[in-house]
N, C-alpha and C positions, 0 to 999 in steps of 0.2 A: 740681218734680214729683219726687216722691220713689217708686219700686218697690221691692219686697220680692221675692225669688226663692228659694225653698226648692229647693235639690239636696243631696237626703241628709242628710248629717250637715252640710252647710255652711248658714249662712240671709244672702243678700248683700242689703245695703240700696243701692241705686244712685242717685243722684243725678246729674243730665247736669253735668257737666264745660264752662263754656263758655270756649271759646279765647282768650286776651287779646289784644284790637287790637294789632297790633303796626303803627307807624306809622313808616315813616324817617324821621326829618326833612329837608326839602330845607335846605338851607345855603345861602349864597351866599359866595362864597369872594374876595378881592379882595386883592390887595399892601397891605400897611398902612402907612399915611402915619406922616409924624412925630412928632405931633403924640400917636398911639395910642401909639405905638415909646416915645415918652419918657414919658407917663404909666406902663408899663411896666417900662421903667427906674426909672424914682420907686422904685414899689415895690419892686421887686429889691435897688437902691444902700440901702432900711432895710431892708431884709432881710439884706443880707451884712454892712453897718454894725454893727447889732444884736448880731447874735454875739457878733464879739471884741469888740466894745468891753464888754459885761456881762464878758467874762471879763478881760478887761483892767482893771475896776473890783475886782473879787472879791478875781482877785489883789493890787493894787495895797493893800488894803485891808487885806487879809490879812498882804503883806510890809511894808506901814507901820504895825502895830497897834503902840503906845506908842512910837513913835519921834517925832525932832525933827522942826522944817519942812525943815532941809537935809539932814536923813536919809532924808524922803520925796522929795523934789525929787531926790537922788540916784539913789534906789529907780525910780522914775517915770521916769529915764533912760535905766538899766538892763533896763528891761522893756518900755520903747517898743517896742523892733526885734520883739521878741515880738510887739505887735500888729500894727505891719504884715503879718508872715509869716503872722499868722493870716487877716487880711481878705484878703490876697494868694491865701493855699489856698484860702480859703472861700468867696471869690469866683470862683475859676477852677473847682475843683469843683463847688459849686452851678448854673453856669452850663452846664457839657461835660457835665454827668449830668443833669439836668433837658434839654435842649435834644436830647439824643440819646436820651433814654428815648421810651416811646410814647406821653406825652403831648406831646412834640414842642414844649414850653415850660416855662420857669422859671413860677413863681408868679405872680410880675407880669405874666407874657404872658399866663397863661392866665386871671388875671384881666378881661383885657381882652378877650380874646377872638382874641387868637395864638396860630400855630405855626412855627416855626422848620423848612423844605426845604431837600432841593439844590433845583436848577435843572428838575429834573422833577418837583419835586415830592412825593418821597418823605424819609422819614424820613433822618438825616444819623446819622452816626457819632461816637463821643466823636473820638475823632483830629480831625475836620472844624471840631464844634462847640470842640475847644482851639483849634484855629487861626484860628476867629471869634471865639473869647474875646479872645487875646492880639493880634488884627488891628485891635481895637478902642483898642487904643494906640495907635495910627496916625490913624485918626478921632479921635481928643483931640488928641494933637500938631500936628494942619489946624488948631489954634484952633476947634476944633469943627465947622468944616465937612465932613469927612467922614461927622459925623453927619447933618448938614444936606443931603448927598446926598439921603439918603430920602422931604426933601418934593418933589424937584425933579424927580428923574431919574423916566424913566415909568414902570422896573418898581418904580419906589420902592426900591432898592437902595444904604444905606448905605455908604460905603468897605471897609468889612470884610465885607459882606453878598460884593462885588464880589469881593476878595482871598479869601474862603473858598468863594467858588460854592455862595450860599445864597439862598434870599428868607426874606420873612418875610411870613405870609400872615393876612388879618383874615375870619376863619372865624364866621359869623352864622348860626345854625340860626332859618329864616323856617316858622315852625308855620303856615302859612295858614288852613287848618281850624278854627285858633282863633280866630284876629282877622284877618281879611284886611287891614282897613285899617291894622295897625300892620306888617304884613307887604310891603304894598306903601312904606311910612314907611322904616321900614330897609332899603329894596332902595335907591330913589330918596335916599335918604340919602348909600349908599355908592357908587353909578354916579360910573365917572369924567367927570370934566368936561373935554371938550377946547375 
């Protein structure tokens, strides 16, 4: 419905303005098992991967153009340590700046559908999230059982989860409104089992 209002020298065309639904969505919020934790990790481990290794190719590429095979095999020695120290930084920063920013996950978490807390719940500090980065050494060195905390223990809390006073939490926005029955699907999905 459109009005016209003539004041003076002004002529206002008015149109009603209607308010946009604003809807919250409910969530259901749950400790995330292992199982999510490592498809998460998948992502992440080609994601920090990725990097150096293209740069590590570039260069590699670059400092062997018309050299011999023992000139590059040399070359290739000498620039190893380079890649370590790159996936080494690039890993540990991608990981303490993603996980303490306010999406409260790296990539791969939040593909899945994580966030990275302390113990109440709230957002974690880079300081917190390096000392969950490099705690994570620790869970590799168990022969992997410190990872394998996560699907055991009840709050689901990995060895380094423990050692940095974090969870790691499987965050589900349930739109009911739109599909109830896939809404009740993921709720009954993620309810623990005792």
């Amino acid at each position: 419905m459109r009005s016209h209002r003539n004041d003076g020298d002004m002529e206002y065309s008015m149109t009603p303005v209607r308010e946009p639904e604003l809807h919250e969505p409910k969530v259901v919020v749950r400790y995330a098992g292992f199982w999510r934790r490592y498809g998460a990790q998948s992502i992440d481990s080609l994601i920090t991967f990725t990097v150096p290794l293209t740069i590590y190719i570039l260069i590699g590429r670059a400092a062997t153009f018309g050299t011999t095979h023992d000139e590059r095999a040399h070359i290739a020695r000498l620039i190893a340590p380079f890649f370590y120290g790159a996936w080494f930084i690039i890993s540990w920063l991608y990981s303490a700046i993603m996980e303490s920013s306010r999406i409260q996950a790296t990539l791969g978490k939040k593909a899945i559908g994580l966030q990275v807390t302390d113990l109440e719940g709230n957002r974690i500090s880079f300081a917190r999230a390096t000392g969950r980065h490099f705690a994570k050494a620790l869970s590799f060195l168990t022969a992997g059982i410190g990872y394998m905390m996560a699907g055991f223990t009840e709050d689901k809390q990995a060895m380094h989860d423990r050692i940095a006073g974090t969870h790691v939490l499987l965050i589900l926005p349930i739109r009911s409104a739109v599909n109830p029955i896939l809404a009740l699907k993921l709720q009954a999905d993620i309810e623990p089992t005792y």
